[in-house]
C-alpha positions as CSV (number, residue, x, y, z in Angstrom):
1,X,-13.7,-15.2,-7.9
2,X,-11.9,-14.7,-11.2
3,X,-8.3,-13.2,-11.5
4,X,-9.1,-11.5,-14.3
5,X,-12.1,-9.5,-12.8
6,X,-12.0,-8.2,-9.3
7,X,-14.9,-6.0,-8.5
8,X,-15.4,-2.8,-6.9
9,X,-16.7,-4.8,-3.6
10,X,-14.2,-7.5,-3.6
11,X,-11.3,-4.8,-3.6
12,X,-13.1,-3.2,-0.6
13,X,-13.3,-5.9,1.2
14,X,-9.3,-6.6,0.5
15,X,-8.6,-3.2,1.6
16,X,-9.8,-4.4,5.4
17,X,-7.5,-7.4,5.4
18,X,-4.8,-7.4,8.2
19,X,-1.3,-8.9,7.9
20,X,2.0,-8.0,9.8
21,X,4.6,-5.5,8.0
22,X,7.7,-7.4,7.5
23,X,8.9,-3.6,7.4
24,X,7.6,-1.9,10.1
25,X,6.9,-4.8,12.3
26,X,3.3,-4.2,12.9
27,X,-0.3,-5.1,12.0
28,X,-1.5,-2.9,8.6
29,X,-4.2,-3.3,6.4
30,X,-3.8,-3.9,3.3
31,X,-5.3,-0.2,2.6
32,X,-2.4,1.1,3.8
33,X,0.0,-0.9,1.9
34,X,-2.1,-0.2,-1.2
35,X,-0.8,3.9,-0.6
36,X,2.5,3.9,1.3
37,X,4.0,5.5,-0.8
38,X,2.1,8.4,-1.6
39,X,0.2,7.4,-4.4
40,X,1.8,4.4,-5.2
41,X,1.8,1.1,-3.2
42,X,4.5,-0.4,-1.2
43,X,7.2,-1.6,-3.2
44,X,7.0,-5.5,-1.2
45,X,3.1,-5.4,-1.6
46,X,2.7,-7.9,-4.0
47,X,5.1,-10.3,-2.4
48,X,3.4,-9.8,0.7
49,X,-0.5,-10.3,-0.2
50,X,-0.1,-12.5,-3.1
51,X,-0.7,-15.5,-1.2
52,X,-3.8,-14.0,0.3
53,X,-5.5,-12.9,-3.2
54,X,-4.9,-11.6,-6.3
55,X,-3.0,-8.6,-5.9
56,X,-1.4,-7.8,-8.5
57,X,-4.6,-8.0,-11.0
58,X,-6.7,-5.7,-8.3
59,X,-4.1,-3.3,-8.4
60,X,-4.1,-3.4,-11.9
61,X,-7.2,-2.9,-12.3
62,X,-7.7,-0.1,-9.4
63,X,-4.3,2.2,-11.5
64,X,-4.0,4.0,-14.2
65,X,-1.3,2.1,-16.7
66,X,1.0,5.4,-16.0
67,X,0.9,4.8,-12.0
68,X,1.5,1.1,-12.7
69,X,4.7,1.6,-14.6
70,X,6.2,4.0,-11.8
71,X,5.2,1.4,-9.1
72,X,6.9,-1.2,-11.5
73,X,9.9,0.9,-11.8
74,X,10.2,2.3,-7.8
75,X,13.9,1.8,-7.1
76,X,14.5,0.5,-3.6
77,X,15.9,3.9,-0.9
78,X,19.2,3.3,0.9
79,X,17.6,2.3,4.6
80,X,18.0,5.9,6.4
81,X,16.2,7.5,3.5
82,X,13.5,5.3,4.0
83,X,13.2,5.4,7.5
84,X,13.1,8.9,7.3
85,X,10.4,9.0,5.1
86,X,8.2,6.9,7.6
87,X,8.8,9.1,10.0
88,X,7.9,11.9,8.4
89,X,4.8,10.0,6.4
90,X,3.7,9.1,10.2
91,X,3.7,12.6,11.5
92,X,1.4,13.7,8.7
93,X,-1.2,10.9,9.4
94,X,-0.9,11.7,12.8
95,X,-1.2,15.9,11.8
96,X,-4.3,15.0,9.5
97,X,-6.2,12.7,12.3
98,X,-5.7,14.9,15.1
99,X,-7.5,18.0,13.0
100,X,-6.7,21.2,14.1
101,X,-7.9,21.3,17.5
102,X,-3.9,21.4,18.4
């Protein structure tokens, strides 16, 4: 596989790769990572897939060059903000899957 040219299947299959989250201590795929933050990745996910594949050029290639630069220029939240914020991302995943038979 080249850097230079990841393909619409090869990101799919990346998307179902596993690892553990150095931040929330559990197993996530990389699909997840790829849209923690709302519509931008993970700050840490190139430092945490890069040794897996070729992250950075797949999410390059999967951005527009305007969501790139805002995921390039994400300034790190003080650590009660961002817990927070996972909370709160959690309970909406958890809203969304559960439908509205509540």
């Amino acid at each position: 596989m080249s850097p230079e040219n990841v393909t619409g299947e090869e990101m799919k299959s990346y998307r179902d790769l596993v690892m553990r989250c150095p931040r929330l201590g559990g197993e996530v795929p990389f699909s997840y990572c790829e849209r923690e933050a709302g519509d931008l990745p993970c700050r840490q996910v190139v430092r945490c897939w890069e040794a897996g594949f070729p992250v950075e050029t797949c999410l390059r290639e999967t951005m527009t060059p305007e969501a790139w630069e805002r995921f390039c220029g994400q300034v790190p939240k003080d650590r009660m903000t961002m817990l927070i914020d996972l909370v709160e991302a959690a309970k909406r995943r958890r809203k969304e899957g559960t439908g509205s038979s509540s």
